[in-house]
N, C-alpha and C positions, 0 to 999 in steps of 0.2 A: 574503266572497266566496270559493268552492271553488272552484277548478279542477284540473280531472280531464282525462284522457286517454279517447278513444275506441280501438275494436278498431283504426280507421284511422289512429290518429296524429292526429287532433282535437282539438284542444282545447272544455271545453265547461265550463257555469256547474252547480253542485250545488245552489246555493240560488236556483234562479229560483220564481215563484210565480204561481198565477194566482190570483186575486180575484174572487168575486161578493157585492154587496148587493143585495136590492129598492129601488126608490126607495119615496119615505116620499108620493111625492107619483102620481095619477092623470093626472098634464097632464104627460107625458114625451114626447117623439120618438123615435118609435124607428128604428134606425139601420138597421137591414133594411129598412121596408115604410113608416118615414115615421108611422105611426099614433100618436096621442096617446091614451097609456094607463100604467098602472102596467111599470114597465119592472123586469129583473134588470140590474144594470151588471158589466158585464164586463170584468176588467182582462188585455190580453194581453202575455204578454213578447215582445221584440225581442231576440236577444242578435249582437251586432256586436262588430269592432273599431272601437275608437272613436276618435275623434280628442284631442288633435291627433299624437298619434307613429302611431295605427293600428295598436299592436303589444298593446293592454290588450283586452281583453274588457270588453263594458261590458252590462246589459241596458236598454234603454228599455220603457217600458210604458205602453200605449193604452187610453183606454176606448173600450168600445162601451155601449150600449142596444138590447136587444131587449123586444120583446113576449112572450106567451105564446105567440103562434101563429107567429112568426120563432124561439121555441127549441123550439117540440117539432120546427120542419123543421129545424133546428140536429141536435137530439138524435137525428133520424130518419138525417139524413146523414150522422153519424159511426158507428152505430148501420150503416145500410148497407154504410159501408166495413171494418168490422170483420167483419160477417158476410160480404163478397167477400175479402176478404183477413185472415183471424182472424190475432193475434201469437202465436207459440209461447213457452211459459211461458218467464219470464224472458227475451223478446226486446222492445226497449225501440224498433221501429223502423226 
């Protein structure tokens, strides 16, 4: 586990990660829309302070299941926000 400093005096994780596999199976729930279908599973990080002193940086990590048609309105959304508000090179946010 890295930790780095932000421009604000932040503390922040260098090796956080996110994860996708397809499921192997057609009979998924998907976590969007409910629909049972071949799903992408999607792992997101949480990064906190953790317990029990609340002074360590910890990251937790969730799955999700989406469909095809919950990740292109996925992919259309972030896709939106980047074209309302595009990041200038090298700005991480």
């Amino acid at each position: 586990m890295r930790v780095k400093t932000d421009a604000y005096g932040n503390a922040y994780l260098t090796d956080v990660n996110f994860t996708a596999s397809m499921s192997s199976s057609s009979s998924c729930y998907c976590s969007g829309c409910h629909k049972v279908a071949k799903v992408i599973k999607l792992n997101f990080p949480r990064t906190l302070y953790g317990p029990p002193s609340y002074t360590k940086l910890e990251t937790f990590y969730s799955e999700r299941w989406y469909c095809m048609d919950c990740l292109d309105k996925l992919r259309n959304a972030i896709k939106m926000a980047l074209v309302a508000n595009p990041l200038k090179e090298g700005e991480n946010g």
